[in-house]
Structure formats: C-alpha cells, structure tokens
C-alpha positions in Angstrom: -90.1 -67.2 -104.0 -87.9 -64.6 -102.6 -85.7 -64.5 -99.3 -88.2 -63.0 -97.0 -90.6 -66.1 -97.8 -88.4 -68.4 -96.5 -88.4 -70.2 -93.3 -86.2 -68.9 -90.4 -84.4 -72.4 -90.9 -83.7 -71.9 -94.3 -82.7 -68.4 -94.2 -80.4 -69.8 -91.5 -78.9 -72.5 -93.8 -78.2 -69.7 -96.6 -76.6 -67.7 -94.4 -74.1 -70.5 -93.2 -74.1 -71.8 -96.9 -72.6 -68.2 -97.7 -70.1 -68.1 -95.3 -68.5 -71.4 -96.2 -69.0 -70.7 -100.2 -66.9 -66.9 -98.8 -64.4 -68.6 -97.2 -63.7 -71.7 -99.7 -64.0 -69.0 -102.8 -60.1 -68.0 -101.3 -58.9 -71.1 -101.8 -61.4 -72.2 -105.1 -62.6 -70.6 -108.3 -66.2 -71.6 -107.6 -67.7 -68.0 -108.4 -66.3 -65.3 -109.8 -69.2 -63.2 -107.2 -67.3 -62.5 -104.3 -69.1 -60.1 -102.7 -71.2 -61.3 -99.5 -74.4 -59.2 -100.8 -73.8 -59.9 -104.6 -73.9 -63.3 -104.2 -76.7 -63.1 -102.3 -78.7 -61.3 -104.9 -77.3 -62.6 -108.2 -77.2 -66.5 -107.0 -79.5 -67.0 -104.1 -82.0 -64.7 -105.2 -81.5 -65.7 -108.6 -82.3 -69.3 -107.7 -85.2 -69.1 -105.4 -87.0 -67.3 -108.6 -86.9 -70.4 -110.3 -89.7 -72.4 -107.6 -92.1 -70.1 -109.2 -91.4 -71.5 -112.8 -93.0 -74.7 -112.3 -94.5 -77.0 -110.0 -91.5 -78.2 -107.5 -93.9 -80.0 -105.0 -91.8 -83.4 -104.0 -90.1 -83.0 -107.2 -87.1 -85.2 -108.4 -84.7 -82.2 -109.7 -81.6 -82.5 -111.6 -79.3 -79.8 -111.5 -76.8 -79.8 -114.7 -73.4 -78.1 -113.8 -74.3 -77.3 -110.2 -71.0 -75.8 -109.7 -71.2 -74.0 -106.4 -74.8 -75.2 -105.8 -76.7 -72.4 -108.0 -79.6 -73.4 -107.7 -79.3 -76.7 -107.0 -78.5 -76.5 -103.4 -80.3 -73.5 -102.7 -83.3 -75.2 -104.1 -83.4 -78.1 -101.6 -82.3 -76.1 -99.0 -85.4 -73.2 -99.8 -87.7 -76.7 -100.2 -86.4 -80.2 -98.1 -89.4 -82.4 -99.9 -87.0 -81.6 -102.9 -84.9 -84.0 -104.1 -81.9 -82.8 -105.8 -79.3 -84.4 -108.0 -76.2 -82.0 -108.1 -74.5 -82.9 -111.5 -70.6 -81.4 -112.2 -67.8 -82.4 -114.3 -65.5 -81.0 -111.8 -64.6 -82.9 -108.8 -63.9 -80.1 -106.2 -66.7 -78.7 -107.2 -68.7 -82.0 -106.5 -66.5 -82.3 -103.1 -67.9 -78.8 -102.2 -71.2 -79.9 -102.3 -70.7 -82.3 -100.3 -69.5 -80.4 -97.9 -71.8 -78.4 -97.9 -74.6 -80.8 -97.1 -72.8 -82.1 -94.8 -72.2 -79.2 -92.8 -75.7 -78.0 -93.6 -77.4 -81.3 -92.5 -79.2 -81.9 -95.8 -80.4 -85.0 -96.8 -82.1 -84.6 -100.0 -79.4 -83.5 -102.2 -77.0 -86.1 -104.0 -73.5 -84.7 -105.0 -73.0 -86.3 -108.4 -69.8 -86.5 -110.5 -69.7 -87.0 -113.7 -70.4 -85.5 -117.4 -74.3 -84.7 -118.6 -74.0 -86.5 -121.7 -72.7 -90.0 -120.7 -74.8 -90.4 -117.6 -77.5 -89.4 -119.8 -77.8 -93.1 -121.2 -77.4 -94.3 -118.3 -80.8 -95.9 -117.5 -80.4 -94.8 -113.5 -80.7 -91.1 -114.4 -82.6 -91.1 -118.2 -86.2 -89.7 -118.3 -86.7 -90.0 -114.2 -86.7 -86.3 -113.1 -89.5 -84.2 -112.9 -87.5 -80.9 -113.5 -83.8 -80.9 -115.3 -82.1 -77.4 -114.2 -79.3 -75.5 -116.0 -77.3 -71.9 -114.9 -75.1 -71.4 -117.6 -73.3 -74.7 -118.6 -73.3 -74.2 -122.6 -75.8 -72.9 -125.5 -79.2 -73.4 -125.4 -79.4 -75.7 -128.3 -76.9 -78.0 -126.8 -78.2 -77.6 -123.9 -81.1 -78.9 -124.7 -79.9 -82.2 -126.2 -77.8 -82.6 -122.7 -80.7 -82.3 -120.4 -84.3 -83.4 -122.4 -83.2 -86.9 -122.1 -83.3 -86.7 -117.9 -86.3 -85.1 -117.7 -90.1 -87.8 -118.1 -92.5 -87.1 -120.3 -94.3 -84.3 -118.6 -91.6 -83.3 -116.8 -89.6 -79.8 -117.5 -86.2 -78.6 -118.4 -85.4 -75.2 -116.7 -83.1 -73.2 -118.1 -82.3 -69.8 -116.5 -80.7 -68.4 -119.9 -81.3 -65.6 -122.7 -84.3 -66.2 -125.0 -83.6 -67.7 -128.6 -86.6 -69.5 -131.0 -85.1 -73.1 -130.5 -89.0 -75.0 -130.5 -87.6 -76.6 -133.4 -84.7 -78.0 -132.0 -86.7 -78.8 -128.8 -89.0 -80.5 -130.7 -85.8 -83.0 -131.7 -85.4 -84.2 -128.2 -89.0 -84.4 -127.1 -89.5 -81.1 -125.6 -92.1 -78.7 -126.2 -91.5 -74.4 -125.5 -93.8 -73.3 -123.0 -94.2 -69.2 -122.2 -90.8 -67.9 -120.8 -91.2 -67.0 -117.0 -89.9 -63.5 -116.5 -88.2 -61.8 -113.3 -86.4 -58.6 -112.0 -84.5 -59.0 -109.0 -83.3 -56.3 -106.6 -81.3 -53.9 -107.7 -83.7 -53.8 -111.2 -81.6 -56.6 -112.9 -83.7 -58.9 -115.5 -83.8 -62.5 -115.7 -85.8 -65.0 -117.7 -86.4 -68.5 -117.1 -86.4 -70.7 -120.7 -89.5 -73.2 -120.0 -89.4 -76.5 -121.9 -91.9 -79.5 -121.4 -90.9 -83.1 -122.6 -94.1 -84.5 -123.7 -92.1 -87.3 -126.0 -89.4 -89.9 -125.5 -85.7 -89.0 -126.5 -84.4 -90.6 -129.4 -81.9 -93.5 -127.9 -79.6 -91.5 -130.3 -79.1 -88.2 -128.1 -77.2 -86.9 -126.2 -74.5 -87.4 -129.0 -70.9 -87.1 -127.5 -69.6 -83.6 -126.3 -67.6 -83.9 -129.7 -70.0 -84.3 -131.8 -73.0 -81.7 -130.2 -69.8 -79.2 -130.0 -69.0 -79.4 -133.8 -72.7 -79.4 -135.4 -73.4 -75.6 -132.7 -72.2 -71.9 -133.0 -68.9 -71.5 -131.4 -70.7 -69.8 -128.5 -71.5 -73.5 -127.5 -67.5 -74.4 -126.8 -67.8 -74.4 -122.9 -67.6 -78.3 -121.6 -70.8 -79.2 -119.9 -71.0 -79.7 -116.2 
C-alpha cells in the first residue's frame, strides 16, 4: 500500500500524526528524521509497505519497539480492523503513543510498556498475534528469539531489516523463512521485508534474558530491545 491508496481519513490522520510527531521531536529524541517530507517517505511510506507482506485482514499485530509509532501506529491508522499492540521499553515513548491515539481518535491500538523478552512469557501476550512487527530494535538473530514466541503457529514475524541466512536459527524458535518481500520507495531507496512463519511452538525456554541473548550474538546485537 502506498499514500495515495489510502482513505481521505487516513491520509488526514497522517497528516495530523506528523505534525504532532514535528512538534514533540523539539522537545523528544523520538526520530532522528526531522524533516516534514523525509519522515513522510522513510517512515510512513516505509510502513504502509509492509500491508503488502502478508495478510493483515482483522489481524492482531504486535509491534516490537514501536518507538514513535513506525509502523505500528501508521499501520492501524492506514487499516482500523487492525489491532495493534505498541510495545517500548521507554516510557515517553509509550506516553507518545498514547497521545497520539488519543488525539487521533484511535481505538485499536494499545500503548504497551514494557521489555519484549519478559512479557514474552507472559501468557496474555505469548503465541496470540497473528503478525509480530520489528523496525530496527536489535539483530536479526536476537530478534528472532524476542518476537517468535508472540506470534501463533501460522502467524508471521515481520521484520523490516537487511537479509542474513538465519533459517537455522529460525528454525530454534518455531519459525520457518519465507521469500523476502522487496520494495523501492520514492526517491529510488531499497527496502526489504524479512518474512518469517511460526509453524511450531516456542520452546518454554526462549526468549532467554536480554543478558543472556546479548552475550551468545555478534556485538552488532548490543542495542536493548524495545
């Protein structure tokens, strides 16, 4: 999906959801894009890609390390029979999604505070979503330990990162690789969208502590999860 597919309402809601993310960036490090038509391109743009990688009809979404809302919130705004779970470590991050919905009016996004790999084995959030979403948050390998276990069997973990030949380690957590879903947005730059299906259960074992994943991967892998 790009911008011009969008309903007049939605494109509305971006538009409002820039302005505020503009004026809190002066007072917040919540993206390092400050420019009005940058963001636009590199994370709404970016985000919207990512409803054609996989089936998001009425889909329970969990978005790991929302941050600023990329793509979590653009996602439920671009789709309101989406329900999105916006997970970050960092609480003015979580407050500014809440803000955002509220000023936004949205109703199917839930601001959630707290770290990927404790709420994890937490039997509210384990193995329930349809699609687990990442933008960033750490390397893919740990990556994958952090968000497999949210995502049901069938379900997909989304991760809108580099390529790397990790079926193995996939394979660990009860994910399978699927074929990569490729984009170029405006402006000619090139994305790709890691595709990874659970099709078994998570060892009870994983997600290991931040700790423990941090020393066992490349030091690439040192950023704290959202």
């Amino acid at each position: 999906m790009v911008w011009a597919d969008l309903p007049a309402k939605a494109r509305q809601r971006l538009d409002n959801y820039l302005a505020l993310l503009v004026e809190r960036n002066k007072q917040f490090n919540l993206t390092a894009i400050r420019e009005p038509d940058e963001i636009r391109i590199r994370h709404f743009e970016d985000s919207l890609r990512l409803l054609d990688a996989a089936d998001f009809d009425c889909a329970r979404v969990l978005d790991i390390g929302s941050g600023a809302g990329f793509p979590g919130l653009v996602l439920a705004i671009a789709r309101d029979d989406v329900q999105v779970t916006a997970l970050d470590a960092t609480g003015k991050k979580v407050a500014f999604t809440r803000e955002v919905c509220e000023r936004l009016g949205l109703s199917n996004v839930t601001p959630l505070h707290g770290r990927a790999e404790e709420l994890a084995h937490d039997s509210q959030y384990r193995e329930i979503f349809d699609i687990v979403t990442a933008r960033g948050v750490t390397a893919l390998p740990a990556l994958c330990e952090l968000a497999l276990p949210f995502a049901r069997i069938g379900g997909w973990m989304l991760a809108m990162k580099e390529h790397s030949d990790i079926c193995e380690i996939a394979s660990l957590f009860g994910g399978i690789m699927r074929e990569p879903f490729a984009y170029t947005l405006p402006g000619g730059l090139e994305h790709t969208v890691i595709r990874i299906q659970k099709n078994a259960k998570t060892p009870p074992r994983f997600p290991r502590s931040w700790g423990q994943i941090k020393r066992n991967q490349p030091a690439a892998c040192g950023r704290h999860p959202s």
